[in-house]
C-alpha positions in Angstrom: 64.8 -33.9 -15.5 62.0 -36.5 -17.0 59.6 -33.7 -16.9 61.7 -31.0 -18.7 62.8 -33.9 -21.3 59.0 -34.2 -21.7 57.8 -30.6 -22.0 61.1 -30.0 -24.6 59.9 -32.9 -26.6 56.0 -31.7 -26.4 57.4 -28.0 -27.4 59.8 -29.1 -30.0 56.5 -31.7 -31.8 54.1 -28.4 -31.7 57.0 -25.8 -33.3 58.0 -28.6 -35.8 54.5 -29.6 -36.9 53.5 -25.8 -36.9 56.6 -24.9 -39.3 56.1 -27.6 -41.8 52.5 -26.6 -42.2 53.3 -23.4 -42.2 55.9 -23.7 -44.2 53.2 -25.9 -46.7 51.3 -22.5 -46.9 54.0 -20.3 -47.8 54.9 -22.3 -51.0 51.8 -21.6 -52.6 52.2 -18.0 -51.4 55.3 -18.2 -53.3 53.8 -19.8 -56.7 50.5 -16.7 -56.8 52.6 -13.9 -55.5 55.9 -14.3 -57.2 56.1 -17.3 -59.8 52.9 -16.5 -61.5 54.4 -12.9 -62.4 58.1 -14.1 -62.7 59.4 -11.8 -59.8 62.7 -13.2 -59.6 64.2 -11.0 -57.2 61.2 -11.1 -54.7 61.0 -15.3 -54.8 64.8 -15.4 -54.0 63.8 -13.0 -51.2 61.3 -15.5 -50.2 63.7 -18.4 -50.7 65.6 -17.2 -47.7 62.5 -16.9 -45.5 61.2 -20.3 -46.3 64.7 -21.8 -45.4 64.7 -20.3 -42.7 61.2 -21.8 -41.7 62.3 -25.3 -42.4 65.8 -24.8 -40.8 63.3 -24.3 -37.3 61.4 -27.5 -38.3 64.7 -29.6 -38.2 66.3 -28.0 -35.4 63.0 -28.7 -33.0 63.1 -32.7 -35.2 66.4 -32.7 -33.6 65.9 -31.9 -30.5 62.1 -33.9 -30.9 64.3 -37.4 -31.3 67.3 -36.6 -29.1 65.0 -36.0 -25.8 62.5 -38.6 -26.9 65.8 -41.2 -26.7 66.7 -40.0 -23.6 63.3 -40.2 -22.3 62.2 -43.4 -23.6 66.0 -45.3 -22.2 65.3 -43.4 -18.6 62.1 -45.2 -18.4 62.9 -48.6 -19.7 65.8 -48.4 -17.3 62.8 -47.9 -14.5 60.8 -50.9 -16.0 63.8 -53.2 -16.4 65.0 -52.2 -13.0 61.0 -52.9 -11.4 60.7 -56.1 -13.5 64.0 -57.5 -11.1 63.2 -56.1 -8.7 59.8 -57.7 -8.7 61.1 -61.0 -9.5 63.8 -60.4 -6.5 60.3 -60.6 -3.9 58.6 -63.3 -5.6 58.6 -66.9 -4.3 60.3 -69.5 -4.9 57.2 -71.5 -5.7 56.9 -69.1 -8.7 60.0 -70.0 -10.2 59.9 -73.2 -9.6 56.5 -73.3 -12.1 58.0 -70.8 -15.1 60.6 -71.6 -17.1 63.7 -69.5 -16.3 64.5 -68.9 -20.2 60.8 -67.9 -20.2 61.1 -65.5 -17.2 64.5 -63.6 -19.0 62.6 -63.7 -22.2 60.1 -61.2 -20.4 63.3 -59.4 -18.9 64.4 -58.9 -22.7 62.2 -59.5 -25.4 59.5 -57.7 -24.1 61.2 -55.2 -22.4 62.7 -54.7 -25.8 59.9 -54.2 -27.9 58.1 -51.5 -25.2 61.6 -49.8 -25.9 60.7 -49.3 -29.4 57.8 -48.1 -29.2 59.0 -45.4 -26.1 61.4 -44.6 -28.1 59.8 -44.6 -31.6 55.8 -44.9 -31.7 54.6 -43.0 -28.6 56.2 -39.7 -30.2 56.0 -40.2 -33.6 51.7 -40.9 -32.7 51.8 -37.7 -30.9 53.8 -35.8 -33.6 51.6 -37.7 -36.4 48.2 -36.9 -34.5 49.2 -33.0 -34.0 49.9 -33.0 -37.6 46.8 -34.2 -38.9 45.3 -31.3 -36.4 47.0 -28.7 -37.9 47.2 -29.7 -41.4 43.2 -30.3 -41.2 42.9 -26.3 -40.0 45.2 -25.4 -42.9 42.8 -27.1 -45.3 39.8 -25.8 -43.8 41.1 -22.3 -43.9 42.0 -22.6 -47.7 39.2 -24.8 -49.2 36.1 -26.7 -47.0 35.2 -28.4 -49.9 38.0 -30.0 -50.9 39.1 -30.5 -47.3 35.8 -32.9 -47.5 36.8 -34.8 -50.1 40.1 -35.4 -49.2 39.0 -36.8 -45.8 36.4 -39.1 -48.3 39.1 -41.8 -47.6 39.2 -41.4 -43.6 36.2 -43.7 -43.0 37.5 -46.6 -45.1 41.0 -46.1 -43.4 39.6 -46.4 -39.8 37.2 -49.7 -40.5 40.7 -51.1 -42.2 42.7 -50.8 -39.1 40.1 -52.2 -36.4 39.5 -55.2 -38.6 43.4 -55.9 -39.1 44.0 -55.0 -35.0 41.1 -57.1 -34.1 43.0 -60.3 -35.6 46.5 -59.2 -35.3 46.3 -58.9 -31.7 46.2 -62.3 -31.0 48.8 -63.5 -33.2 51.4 -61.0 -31.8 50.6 -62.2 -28.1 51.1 -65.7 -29.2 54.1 -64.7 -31.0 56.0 -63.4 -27.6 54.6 -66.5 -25.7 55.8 -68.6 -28.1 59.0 -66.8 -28.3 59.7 -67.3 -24.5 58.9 -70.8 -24.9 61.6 -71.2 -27.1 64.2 -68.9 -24.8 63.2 -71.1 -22.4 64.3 -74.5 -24.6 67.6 -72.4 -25.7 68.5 -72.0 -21.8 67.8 -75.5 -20.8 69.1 -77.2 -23.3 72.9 -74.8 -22.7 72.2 -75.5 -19.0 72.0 -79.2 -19.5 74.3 -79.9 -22.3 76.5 -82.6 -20.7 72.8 -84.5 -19.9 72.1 -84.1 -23.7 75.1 -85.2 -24.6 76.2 -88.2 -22.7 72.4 -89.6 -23.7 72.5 -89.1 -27.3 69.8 -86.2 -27.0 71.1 -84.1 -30.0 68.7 -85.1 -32.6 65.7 -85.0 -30.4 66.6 -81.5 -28.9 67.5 -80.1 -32.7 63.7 -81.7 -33.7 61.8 -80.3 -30.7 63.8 -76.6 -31.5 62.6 -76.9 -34.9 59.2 -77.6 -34.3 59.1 -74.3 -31.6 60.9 -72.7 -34.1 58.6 -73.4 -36.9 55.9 -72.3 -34.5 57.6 -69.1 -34.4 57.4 -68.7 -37.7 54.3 -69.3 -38.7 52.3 -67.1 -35.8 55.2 -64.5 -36.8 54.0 -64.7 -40.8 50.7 -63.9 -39.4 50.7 -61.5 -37.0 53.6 -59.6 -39.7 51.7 -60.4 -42.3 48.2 -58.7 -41.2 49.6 -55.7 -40.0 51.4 -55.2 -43.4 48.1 -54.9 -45.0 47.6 -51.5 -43.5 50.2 -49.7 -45.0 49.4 -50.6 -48.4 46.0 -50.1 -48.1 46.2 -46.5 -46.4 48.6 -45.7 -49.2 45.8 -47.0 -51.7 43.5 -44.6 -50.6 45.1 -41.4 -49.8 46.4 -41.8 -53.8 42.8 -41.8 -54.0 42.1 -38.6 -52.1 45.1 -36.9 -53.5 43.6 -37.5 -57.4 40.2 -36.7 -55.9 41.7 -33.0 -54.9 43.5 -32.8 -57.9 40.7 -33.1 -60.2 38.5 -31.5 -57.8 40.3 -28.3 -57.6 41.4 -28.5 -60.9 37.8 -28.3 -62.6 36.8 -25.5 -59.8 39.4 -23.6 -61.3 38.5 -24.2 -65.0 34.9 -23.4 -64.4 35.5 -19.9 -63.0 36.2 -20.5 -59.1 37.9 -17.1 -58.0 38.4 -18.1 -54.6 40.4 -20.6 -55.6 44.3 -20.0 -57.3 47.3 -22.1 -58.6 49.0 -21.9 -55.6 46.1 -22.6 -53.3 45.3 -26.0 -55.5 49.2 -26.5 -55.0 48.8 -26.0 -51.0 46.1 -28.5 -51.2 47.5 -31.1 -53.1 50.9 -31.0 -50.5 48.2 -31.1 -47.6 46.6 -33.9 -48.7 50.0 -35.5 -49.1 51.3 -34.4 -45.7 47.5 -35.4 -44.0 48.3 -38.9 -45.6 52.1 -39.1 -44.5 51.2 -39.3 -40.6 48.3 -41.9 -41.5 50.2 -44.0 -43.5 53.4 -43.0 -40.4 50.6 -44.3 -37.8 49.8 -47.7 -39.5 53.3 -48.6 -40.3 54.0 -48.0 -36.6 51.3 -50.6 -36.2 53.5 -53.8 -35.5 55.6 -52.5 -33.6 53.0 -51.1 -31.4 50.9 -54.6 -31.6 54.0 -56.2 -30.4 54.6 -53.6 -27.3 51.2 -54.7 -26.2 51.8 -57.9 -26.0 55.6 -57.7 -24.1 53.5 -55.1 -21.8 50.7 -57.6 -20.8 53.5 -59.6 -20.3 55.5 -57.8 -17.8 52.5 -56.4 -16.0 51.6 -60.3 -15.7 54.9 -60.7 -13.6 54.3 -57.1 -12.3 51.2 -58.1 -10.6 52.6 -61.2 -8.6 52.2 -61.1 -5.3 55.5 -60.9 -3.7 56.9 -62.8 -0.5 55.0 -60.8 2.4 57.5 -59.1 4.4 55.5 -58.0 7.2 56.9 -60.9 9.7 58.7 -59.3 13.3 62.7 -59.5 12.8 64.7 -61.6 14.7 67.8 -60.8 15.3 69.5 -63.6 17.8 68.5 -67.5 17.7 69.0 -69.5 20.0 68.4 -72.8 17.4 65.7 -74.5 19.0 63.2 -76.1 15.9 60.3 -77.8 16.1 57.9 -79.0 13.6 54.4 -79.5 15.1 52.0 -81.7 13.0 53.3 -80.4 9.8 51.5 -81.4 6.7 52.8 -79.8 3.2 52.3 -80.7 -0.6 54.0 -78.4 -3.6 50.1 -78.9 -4.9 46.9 -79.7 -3.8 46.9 -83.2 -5.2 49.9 -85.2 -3.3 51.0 -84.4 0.0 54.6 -84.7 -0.1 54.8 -84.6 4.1 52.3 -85.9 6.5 51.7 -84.8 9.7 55.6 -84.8 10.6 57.2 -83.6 14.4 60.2 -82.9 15.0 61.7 -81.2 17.9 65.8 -80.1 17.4 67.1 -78.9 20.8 69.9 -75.9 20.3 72.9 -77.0 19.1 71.9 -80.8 18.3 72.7 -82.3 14.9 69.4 -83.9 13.3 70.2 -85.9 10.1 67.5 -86.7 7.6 67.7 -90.1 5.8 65.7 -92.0 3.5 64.8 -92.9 -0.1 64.7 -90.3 -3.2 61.3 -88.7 -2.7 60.6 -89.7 0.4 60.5 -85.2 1.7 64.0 -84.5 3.1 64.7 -82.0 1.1 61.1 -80.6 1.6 62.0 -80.4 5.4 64.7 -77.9 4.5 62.3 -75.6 1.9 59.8 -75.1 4.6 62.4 -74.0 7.4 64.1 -72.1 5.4 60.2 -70.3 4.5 60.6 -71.4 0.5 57.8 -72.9 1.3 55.0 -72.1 4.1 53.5 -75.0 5.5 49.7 -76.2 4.6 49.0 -77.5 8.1 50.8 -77.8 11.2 53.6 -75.1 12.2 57.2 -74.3 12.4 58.9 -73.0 15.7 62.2 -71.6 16.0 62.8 -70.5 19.6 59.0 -70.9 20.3 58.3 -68.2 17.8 55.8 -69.8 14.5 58.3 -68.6 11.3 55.4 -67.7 9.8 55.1 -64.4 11.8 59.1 -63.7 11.1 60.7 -61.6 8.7 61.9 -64.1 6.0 65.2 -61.5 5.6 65.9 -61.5 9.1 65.1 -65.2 9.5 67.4 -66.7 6.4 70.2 -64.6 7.6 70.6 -66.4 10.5 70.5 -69.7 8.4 73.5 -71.3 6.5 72.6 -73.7 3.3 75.1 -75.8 1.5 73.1 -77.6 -1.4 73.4 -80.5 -3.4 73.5 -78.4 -6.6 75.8 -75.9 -6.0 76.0 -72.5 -7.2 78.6 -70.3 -7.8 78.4 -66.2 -9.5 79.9 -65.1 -12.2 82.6 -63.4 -10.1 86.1 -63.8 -7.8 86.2 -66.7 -5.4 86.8 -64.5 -3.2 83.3 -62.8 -3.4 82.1 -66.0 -3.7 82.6 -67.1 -0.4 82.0 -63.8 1.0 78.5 -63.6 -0.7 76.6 -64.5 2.5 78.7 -61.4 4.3 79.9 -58.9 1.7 81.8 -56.9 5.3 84.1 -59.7 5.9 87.7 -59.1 5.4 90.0 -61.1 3.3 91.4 -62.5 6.3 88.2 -63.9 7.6 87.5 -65.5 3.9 90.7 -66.9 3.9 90.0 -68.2 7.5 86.7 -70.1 6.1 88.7 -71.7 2.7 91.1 -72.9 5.1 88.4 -74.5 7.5 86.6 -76.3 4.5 89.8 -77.3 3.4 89.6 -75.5 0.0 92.4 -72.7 0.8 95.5 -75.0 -1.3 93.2 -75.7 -4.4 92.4 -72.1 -4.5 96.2 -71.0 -4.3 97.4 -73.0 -6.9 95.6 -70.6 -9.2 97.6 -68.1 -10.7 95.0 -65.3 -9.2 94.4 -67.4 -6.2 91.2 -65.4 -4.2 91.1 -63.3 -7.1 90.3 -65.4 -10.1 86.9 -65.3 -12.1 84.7 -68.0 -12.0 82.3 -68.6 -15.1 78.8 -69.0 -14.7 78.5 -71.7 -12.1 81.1 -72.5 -11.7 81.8 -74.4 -14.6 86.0 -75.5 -15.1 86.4 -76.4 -11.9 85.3 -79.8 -10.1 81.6 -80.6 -8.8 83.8 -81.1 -5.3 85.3 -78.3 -5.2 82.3 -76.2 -6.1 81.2 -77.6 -3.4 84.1 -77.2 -1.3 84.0 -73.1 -1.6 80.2 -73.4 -0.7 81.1 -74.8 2.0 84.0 -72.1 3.1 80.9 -69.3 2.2 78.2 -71.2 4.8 81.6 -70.9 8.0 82.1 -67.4 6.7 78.9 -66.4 7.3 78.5 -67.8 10.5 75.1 -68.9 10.7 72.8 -70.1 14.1 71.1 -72.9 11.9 72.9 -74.5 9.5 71.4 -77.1 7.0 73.6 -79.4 4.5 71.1 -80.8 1.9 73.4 -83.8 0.1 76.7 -81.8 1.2 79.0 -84.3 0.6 77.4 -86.4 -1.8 79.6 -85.0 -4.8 82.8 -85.1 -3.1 85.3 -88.1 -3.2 85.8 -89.9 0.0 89.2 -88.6 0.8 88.2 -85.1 0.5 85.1 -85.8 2.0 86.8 -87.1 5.2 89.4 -84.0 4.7 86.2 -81.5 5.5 83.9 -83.6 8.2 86.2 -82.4 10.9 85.7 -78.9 9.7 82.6 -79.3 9.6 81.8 -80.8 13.2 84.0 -77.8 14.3 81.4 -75.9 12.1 78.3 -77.7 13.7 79.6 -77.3 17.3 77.1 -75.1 19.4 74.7 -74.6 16.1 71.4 -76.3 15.5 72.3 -78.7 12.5 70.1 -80.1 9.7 71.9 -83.1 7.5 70.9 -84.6 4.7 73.5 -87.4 3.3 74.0 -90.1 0.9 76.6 -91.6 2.8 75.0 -92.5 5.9 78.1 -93.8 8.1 78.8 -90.0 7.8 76.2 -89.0 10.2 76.5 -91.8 12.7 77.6 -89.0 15.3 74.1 -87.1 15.0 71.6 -86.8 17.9 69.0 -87.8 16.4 68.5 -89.2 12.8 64.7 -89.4 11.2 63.9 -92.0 9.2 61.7 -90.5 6.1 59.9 -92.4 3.8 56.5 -91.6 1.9 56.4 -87.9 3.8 56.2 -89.5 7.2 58.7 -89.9 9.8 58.8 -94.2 10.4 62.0 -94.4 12.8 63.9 -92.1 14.8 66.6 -92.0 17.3 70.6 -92.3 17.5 72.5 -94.9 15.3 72.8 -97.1 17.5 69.0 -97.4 18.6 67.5 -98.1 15.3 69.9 -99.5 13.7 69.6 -102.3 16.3 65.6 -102.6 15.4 67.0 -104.0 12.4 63.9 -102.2 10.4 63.9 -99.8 7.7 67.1 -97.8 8.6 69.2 -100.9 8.9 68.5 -102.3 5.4 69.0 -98.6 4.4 72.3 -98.4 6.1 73.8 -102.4 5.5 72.4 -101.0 1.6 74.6 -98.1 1.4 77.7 -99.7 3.1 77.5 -102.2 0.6 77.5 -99.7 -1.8 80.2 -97.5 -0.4 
């Protein structure tokens, strides 16, 4: 289909170029051969012929644009649908250093401007360049000399454009860089209104917009303003060229020129205003083109990530034995967030992670689940390092509920059933009940059924929480980690959903990180993190008898609680 679109549009740019220069040629035909000896009859005659010529031009312009549309919205379709699915592999160590209004800048912005020039520039250059070929010949054939002087001005035209591209260029790259700067300031500031707001950020947030915004402006101006000076300037001199021809031909004529006759001087005159038409066509697609560039450097700067190497051996059953030998990490080369930490989870034991904000629990979680690969040290599930698993195979048989909660712009029902799109509405139904979400979820109109917006947002923090918990039973998971699971849920719900949840725990491998700590009294082990390294470990009982860091923790938070 894309290469019959293409040889239709190549087909349909020859024929139309080819009948408006033809076309060109027979006017002046029309001026020595009939106006010049008033033969009425015969120029009506000829009327019809040349209509019919131009009637060919605009029935291949027509199908010229319509194929070129379809052509140019096929492939940006591909390159939108490559772009996500590029960003799909990449890390999370990626996005956690762009900006996410940034990223979707590069998803629109710049995918938007190599649009316009698929769907404009790339054919119109084609159609202008073939136009300049032929109209060039048609010159040649008729009149050498004043094909020279027309193409006087070509020179000039050429030295104009490399010095305007040379310093445009810049301007428009820093125009789409600073453009997803300021999607990326749009996104946060929406995503964080209710932080902005309860602080009294307004003013500060409008200010720093303004000045990103100004920013905007001003590299915009530039680039805009550069690239305007072609058009004017091209127009400048082919005016030049055209009285050059005129008074050329004009005076070859008056001093007894026989090769040369009204209608020839006529063609010449329309050919050096249809040779100008596709240069000035050309430098007015200049911006437009300068701006493609610089969304294509763009994408191809995503395009070239390296992606999340999937060459790891699947695994398809774990048993839930974990064990962190020596493990050493840091999210950059200057501060080590962990340091040389073991850990040894036997199946089916519940290991709870406790300490200060900062102190790596969380970081404990990113590098089982393979966010994050560690910098020394390894990871074993069932004696196998996770390095040389299959991330897919590997997070599917692990079960996250996270402190910040996410929820899809879609049913509660797919929702919970996003970590096992087969299971039946009886099995998510199952899970709501088992987190203890199923009555809040009835008492919509909708019930399973209803829409969620983005988020999540209009209903509670605990309840968000609450259906992420019914989606980590559903999908059943070997491992299960909750990172700060209950720390957004009041304490009667909370103790509504910890029997669920030991039922959930019971025969799986069990990672938990809490704010509450009498909540994970029960574990079999709890690690006592602070500064990346593991200072206490053991049951409740055991250190919280030492009476060291875990007991000052734990008398802290009961006081607290």
């Amino acid at each position: 289909m894309q290469k019959a679109a293409l040889a239709i549009i190549f087909i349909s740019v020859i024929i139309n170029t080819a009948s408006m220069v033809y076309g060109t040629m027979l006017v002046g035909t029309a001026i020595d051969k009939y106006i010049m000896v008033f033969d009425f009859d015969g120029l009506a005659r000829f009327c019809f012929m040349l209509a019919a010529v131009y009637s060919v031009s605009a029935l291949t312009s027509w199908l010229q644009t319509r194929f070129s549309v379809i052509l140019s919205n096929k492939a940006i379709q591909q390159i939108r649908h490559d772009l996500f699915d590029k960003l799909g592999g990449l890390s999370i160590r990626y996005f956690d250093s762009k900006p996410h209004g940034e990223l979707m800048s590069r998803l629109t912005n710049d995918v938007d401007n190599i649009w316009q020039a698929l769907n404009q520039s790339i054919v119109q250059l084609i159609s202008s360049g073939l136009s300049i070929i032929m109209t060039l010949i048609a010159m040649f054939i008729i009149s050498p000399l004043l094909t020279l002087i027309a193409l006087l001005i070509v020179p000039s035209g050429i030295v104009i454009t490399k010095i305007v591209a040379k310093h445009s260029k810049k301007h428009f790259a820093a125009q789409q860089k600073i453009l997803g700067e300021l999607n990326a300031t749009i996104e946060e500031t929406i995503s964080g209104q209710k932080v902005v707001k309860i602080f009294g950020r307004e003013r500060i947030i409008i200010k720093n917009f303004a000045e990103k915004n100004e920013n905007l402006r001003s590299v915009g101006i530039k680039a805009q303003f550069l690239s305007s000076i072609i058009w004017p300037a091209m127009n400048s001199l082919n005016n030049i060229g055209f009285a050059l021809v005129a008074f050329i031909g004009g005076g070859l004529i008056l001093s007894g020129n026989t090769t040369l006759t009204i209608g020839k001087i006529s063609n010449m005159l329309i050919y050096s205003k249809q040779l100008s038409r596709p240069i000035n066509e050309m430098a007015n697609l200049f911006s437009s083109l300068q701006s493609a560039i610089a969304g294509a450097e763009r994408v191809f700067e995503v395009m070239e990530e390296k992606p999340e190497p999937l060459d790891g051996k699947p695994i398809t059953q774990i048993k839930g034995k974990v064990e962190f030998k020596n493990v050493t990490f840091g999210y950059n080369a200057e501060a080590q967030v962990l340091k040389n930490v073991t850990i040894t989870a036997e199946p089916g034991s519940t290991i709870a992670l406790v300490g200060p904000t900062g102190a790596g629990k969380t970081t404990i979680v990113n590098l089982l689940t393979r966010f994050y690969d560690v910098d020394e040290g390894s990871i074993l599930i069932d004696g196998n390092d996770i390095r040389t698993l299959d991330r897919n195979t590997l997070r599917k048989n692990l079960g996250m509920v996270l402190q910040d909660t996410y929820l899809f712009s879609s049913s509660i029902r797919e929702n919970i059933r996003y970590g096992r799109p087969d299971a039946t509405d009886e099995e998510v139904e199952q899970a709501a009940i088992h987190a203890n979400v199923h009555k809040f979820i009835a008492h919509f109109p909708n019930g399973y059924d209803t829409i969620l917006s983005d988020g999540g947002e209009g209903i509670s923090q605990g309840q968000r929480q609450l259906i992420s918990i019914a989606r980590a039973i559903l999908a059943s998971p070997s491992i299960l980690i909750l990172d700060e699971a209950t720390s957004n849920i009041d304490t009667r719900t909370e103790k509504n959903i910890q029997q669920a949840l030991l039922k959930l725990m019971e025969g799986r491998t069990s990672f938990v990180i809490a704010h509450r700590l009498s909540t994970i009294r029960d574990a079999n082990e709890i690690l006592v993190i602070n500064d990346g390294q593991i200072i206490e470990k053991g049951n409740h009982d055991a250190i919280y008898n030492k009476k060291g860091f875990y007991y000052n923790l734990y008398n802290g938070h009961r006081v607290r609680d």
